[in-house]
C-alpha positions, 0 to 999 in steps of 0.5 A: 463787070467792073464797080468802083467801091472804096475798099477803105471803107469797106475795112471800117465796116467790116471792124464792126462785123468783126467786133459785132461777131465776136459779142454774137458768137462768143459773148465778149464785149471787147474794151477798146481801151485794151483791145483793137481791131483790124480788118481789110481785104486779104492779099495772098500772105495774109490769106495764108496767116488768116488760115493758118490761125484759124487752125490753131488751137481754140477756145470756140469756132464758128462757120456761118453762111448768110443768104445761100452764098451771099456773105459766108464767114469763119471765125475762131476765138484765143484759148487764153484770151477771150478777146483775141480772135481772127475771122476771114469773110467771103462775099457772094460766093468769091467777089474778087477785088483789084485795082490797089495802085499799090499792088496793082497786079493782086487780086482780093477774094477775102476780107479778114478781120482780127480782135487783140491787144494793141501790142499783138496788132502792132506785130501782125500788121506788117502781115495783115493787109 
């Protein structure tokens, strides 16, 4: 079954789910004079670079299932850097997104959202998507 959504703002939504959770589980309120916040539906390479960060070293770990399925995430903070985080989302078991005229032949079936300074987003982009 086919439903029209707009994936931009989905990605605006989950900014906040991931600053959200980066208060809820570690306690860090975070200056966005300082820090920034990406999040959006993950194509194969940065699904890839979200699981291998979420492997790393780190300072705390959270894996949360809401509503038997429904909305299950997994985040992970920075050792040095209380503000510094990277979390990968699934929705209703594997909800499986496409239509990007860009990539028109990839299909989504996460959503990614990372916390860090600008400068450490500005490097990350070109992998982030």
């Amino acid at each position: 079954m086919t439903i029209p959504f707009d994936s931009d703002r989905a990605a605006e939504l989950f900014k906040f789910i991931t600053q959200g959770l980066l208060y809820h589980h570690f306690d860090v309120l975070l200056d966005r004079q300082k820090y920034g916040v990406w999040a959006g539906f993950l194509n194969a390479q940065g699904e890839e670079l979200h699981q291998k960060l979420l492997a790393l070293n780190r300072r705390a770990r959270v894996k949360a299932d809401v509503g038997n399925g429904a909305f299950i995430y997994e985040g992970a903070q920075g050792t040095d850097i209380p503000e510094m985080s990277i979390w990968i989302f699934t929705l209703y078991g594997g909800l499986q997104t496409s239509g990007d005229p860009e990539e028109p032949n990839v299909v989504a079936r996460f959503l990614g959202g990372v916390t860090a300074s600008a400068r450490a987003l500005d490097r990350l982009s070109k992998f982030l998507r």
